[in-house]
C-alpha positions as CSV (number, residue, x, y, z in Angstrom):
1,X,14.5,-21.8,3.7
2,X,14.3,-20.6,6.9
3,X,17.6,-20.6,9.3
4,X,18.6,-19.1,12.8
5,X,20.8,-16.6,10.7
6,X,17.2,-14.4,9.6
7,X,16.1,-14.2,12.6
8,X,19.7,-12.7,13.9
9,X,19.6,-10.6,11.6
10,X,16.4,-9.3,11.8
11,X,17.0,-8.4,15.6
12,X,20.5,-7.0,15.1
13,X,19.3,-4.3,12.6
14,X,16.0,-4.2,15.0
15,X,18.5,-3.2,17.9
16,X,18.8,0.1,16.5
17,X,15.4,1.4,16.9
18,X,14.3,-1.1,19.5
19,X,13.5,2.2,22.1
20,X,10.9,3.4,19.7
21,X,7.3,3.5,20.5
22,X,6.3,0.3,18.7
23,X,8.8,-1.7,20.1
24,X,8.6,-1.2,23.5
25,X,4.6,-1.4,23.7
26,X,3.9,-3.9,21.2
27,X,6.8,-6.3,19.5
28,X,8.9,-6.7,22.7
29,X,5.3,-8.1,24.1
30,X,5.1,-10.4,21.2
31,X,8.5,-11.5,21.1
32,X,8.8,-11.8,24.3
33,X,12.5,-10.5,25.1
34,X,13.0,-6.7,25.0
35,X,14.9,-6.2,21.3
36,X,17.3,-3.4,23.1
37,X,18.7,-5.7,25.2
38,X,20.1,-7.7,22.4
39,X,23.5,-5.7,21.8
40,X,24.6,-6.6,25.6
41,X,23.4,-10.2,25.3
42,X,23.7,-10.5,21.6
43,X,26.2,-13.4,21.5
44,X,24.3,-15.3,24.2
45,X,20.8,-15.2,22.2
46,X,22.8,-16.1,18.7
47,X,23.9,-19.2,20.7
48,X,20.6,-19.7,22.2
49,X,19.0,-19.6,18.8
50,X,21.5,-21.4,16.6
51,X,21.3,-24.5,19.6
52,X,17.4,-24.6,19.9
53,X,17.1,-24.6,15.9
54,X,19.6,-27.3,15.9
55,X,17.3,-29.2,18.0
56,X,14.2,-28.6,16.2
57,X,15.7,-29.9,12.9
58,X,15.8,-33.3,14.5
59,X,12.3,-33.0,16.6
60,X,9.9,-34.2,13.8
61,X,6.8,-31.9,14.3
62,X,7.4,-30.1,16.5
63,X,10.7,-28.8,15.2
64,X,8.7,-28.2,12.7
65,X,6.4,-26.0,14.6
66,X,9.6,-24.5,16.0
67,X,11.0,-23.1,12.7
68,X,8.1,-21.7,11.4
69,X,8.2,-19.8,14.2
70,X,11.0,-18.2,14.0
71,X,10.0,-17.2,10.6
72,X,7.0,-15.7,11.5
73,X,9.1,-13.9,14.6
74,X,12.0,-13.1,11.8
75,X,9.3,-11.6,9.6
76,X,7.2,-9.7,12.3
77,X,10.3,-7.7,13.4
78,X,11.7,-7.0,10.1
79,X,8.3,-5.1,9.1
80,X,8.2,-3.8,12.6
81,X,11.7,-2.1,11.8
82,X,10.3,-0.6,8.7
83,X,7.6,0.4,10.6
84,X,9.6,2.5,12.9
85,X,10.4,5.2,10.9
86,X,6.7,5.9,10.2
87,X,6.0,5.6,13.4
88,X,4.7,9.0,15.5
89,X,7.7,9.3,18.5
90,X,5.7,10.9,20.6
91,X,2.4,8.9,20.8
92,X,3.8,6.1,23.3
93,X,-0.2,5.1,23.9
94,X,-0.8,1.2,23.2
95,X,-2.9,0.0,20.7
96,X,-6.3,-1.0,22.3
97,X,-7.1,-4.7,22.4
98,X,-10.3,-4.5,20.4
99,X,-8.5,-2.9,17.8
100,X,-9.0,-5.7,15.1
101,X,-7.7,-4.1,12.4
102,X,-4.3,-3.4,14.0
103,X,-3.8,-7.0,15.6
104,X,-4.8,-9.1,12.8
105,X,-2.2,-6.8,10.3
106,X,-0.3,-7.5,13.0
107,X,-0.2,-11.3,12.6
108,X,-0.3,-11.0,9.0
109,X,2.9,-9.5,8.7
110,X,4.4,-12.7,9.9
111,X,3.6,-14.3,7.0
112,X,5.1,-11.8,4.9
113,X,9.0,-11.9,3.4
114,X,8.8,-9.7,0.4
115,X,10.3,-6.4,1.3
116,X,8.1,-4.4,-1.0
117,X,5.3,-6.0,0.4
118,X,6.8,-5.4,4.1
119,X,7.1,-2.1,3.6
120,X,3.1,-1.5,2.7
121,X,2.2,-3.4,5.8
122,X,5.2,-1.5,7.9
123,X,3.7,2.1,6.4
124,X,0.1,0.4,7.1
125,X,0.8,-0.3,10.9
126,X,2.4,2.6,11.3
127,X,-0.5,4.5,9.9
128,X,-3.0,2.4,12.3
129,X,-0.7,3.0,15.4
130,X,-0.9,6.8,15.1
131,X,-4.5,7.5,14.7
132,X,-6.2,4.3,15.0
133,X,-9.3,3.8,13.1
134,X,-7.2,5.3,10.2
135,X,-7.9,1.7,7.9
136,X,-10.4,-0.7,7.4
137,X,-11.1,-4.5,7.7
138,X,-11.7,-4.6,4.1
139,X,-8.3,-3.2,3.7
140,X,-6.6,-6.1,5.6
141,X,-8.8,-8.6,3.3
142,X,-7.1,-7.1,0.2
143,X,-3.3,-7.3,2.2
144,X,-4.0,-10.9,2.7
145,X,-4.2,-11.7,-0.9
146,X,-2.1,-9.0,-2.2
147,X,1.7,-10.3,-3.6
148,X,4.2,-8.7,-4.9
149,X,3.5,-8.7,-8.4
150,X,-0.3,-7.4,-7.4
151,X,1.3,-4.8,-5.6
152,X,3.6,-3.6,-8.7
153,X,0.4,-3.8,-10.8
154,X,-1.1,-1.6,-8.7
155,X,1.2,1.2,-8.6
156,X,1.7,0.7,-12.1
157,X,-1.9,1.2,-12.8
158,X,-1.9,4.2,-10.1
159,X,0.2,6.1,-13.0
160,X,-2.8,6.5,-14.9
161,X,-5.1,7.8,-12.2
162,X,-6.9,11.4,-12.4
163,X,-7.4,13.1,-8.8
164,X,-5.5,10.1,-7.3
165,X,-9.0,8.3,-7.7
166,X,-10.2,7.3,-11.0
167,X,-9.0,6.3,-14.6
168,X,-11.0,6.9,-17.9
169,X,-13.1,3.6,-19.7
170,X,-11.9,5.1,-22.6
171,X,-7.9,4.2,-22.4
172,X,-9.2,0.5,-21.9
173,X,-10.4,0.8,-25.5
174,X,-6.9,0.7,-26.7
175,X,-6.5,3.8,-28.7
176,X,-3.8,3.7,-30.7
177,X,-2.2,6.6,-29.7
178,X,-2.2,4.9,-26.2
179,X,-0.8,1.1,-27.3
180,X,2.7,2.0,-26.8
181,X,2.5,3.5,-23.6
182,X,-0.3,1.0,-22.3
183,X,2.0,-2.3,-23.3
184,X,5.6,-0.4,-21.5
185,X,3.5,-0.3,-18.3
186,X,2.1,-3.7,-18.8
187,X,-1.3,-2.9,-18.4
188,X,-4.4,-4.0,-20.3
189,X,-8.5,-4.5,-19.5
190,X,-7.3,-7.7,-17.8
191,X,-4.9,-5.6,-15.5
192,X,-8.1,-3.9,-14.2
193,X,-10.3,-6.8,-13.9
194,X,-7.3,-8.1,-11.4
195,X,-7.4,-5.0,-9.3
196,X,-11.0,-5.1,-9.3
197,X,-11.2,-8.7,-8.4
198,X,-8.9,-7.7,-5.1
199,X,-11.0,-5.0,-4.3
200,X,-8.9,-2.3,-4.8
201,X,-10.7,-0.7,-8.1
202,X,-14.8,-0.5,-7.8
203,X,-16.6,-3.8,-10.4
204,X,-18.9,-1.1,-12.4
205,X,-17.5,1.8,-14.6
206,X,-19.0,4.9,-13.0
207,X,-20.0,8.5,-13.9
208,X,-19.9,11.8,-12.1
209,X,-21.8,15.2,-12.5
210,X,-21.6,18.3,-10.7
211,X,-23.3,21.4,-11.1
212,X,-21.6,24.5,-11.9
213,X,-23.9,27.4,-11.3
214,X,-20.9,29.9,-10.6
215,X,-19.9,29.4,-13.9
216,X,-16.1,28.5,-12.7
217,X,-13.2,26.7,-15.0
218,X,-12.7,23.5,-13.3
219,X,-9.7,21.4,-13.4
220,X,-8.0,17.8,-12.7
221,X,-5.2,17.0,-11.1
222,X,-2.8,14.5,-12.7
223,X,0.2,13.4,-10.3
224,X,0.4,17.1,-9.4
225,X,0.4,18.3,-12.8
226,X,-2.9,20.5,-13.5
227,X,-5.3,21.0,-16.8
228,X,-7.3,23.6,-16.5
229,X,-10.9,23.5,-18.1
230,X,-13.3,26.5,-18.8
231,X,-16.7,26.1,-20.1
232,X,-18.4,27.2,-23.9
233,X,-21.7,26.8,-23.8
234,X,-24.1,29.6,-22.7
235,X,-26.4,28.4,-20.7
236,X,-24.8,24.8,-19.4
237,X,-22.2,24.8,-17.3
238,X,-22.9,21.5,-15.5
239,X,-19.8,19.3,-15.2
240,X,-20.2,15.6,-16.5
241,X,-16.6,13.5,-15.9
242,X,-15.6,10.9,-18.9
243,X,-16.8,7.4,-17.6
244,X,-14.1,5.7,-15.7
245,X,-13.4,3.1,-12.9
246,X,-12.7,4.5,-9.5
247,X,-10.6,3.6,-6.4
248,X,-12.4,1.8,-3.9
249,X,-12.2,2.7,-0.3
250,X,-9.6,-0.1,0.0
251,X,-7.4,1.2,-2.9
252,X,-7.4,5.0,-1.9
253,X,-5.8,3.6,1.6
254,X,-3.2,1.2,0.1
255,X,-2.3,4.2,-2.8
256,X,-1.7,6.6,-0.5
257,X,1.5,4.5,0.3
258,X,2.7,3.6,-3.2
259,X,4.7,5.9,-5.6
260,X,2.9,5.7,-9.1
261,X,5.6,7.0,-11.7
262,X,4.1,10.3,-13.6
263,X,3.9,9.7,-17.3
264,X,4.6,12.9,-19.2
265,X,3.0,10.8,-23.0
266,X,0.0,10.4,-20.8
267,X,-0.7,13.6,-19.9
268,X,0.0,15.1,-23.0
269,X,-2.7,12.4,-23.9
270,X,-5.5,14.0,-21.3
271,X,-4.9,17.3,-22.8
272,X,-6.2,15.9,-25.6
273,X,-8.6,13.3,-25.3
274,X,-10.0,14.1,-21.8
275,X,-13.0,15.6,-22.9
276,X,-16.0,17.3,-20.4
277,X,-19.3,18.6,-22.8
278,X,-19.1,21.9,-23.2
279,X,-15.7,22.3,-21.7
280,X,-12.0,23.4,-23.4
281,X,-8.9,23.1,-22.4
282,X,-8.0,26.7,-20.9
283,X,-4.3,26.8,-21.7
284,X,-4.3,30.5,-20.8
């Protein structure tokens, strides 16, 4: 339930970064009272606040309208807060109007109470105000039906990635020697089809083949972790990936912001069982 108390609070801890870039050219705007202010007129506004939502609890629909808000106001300046810290504190430029993708995150965030979930969007806007252009519309689709538990799946699925990009078919398959490690991240096929329903993994397994006419080892990454390959065969040294389901555009901006948790039984796994044709592993 929304009271006067959130919104209070979400200005008060606001206050402290309130001369930062983002506040003063874009939430003061939309709040319409300059947030810095609030420390010298802090008790007055509490007042202010705690009367006018007294009021609105007996004004039918309109009270109504009233308290939702001040939601939406509490939840816009506690992601802006967030924000701030990402934020570039010397770019001072505002956002252009036509800038879509920065407005409607913008208004989304005022929907949004989860914390984890805040702090995506707050890293997101941030990201956007530096170097607009950074994100895509497609990218603020997915935010608008992404929760917190979709969000958790996702980073939890980012754990398995290779290059930061792409997972093998083949774990999917449920090899044993994968079962335990699958079921403690709570993962399955149906994990996937979620992610890929939201846009954030590609629908269709993929492929990917490189040629490799220097004859080089090649290697993949793995959370910062690297296995090093070198090739056998004599005469083909073209590289051909395991199948696996990629990133989408959409999920290679939102991962860039999680923290997926590096699995040390996984990647003793991929030193195994990640296998290129006419490739070792080059432990050297």
């Amino acid at each position: 339930m929304t009271d006067p108390i959130s919104l209070t609070t979400a200005i008060e801890n606001a206050s402290k970064v309130a001369n930062t870039p983002l506040f003063t050219t874009v939430i003061d705007k939309l709040t319409g009272f300059q947030i810095s202010q609030w420390a010298a007129e802090g008790e007055v506004r509490k007042k202010q606040i705690h009367d006018e939502y007294q009021k609105a609890k007996e004004s039918g629909i309109v009270g109504m309208q009233y308290i939702e808000n001040l939601r939406h106001t509490a939840n816009l300046i506690d992601t802006a807060t967030k924000s701030a810290k990402y934020i570039d504190q010397n770019k001072l430029t505002d956002i252009k109007i036509d800038n879509d993708f920065f407005w409607n995150t913008i208004e989304h965030a005022k929907t949004i109470s989860n914390e984890d979930v805040q702090e995506l969007i707050a890293k997101i806007i941030a990201g956007e105000y530096n170097q607009p252009g950074t994100y895509s519309m497609s990218t603020l689709q997915t935010l608008k039906m992404l929760g917190k538990e979709d969000l958790e799946l996702f980073e939890r699925m980012c754990s398995l990635c290779i290059d930061d990009d792409h997972i093998p078919i083949k774990i999917f398959s449920l090899p044993k020697s994968l079962m335990t490690l699958l079921n403690s991240l709570r993962i399955d096929f149906g994990s996937m089809q979620t992610l890929q329903n939201l846009g954030l993994f590609l629908p269709n397994e993929m492929s990917r083949n490189f040629e490799n006419a220097n004859k080089e080892d090649f290697n993949i990454n793995y959370l910062g972790k690297v296995i090093y390959f070198k090739p056998t065969h004599e005469t083909n040294f073209n590289i051909q990936l395991p199948s696996h389901f990629g990133l989408s555009n959409t999920g290679m901006q939102i991962r860039q912001h999680l923290k997926p948790k590096f699995v040390e039984e996984y990647y003793s796994w991929l030193k195994t069982n990640y296998i290129i044709p006419n490739y070792i592993l080059n432990e050297d």
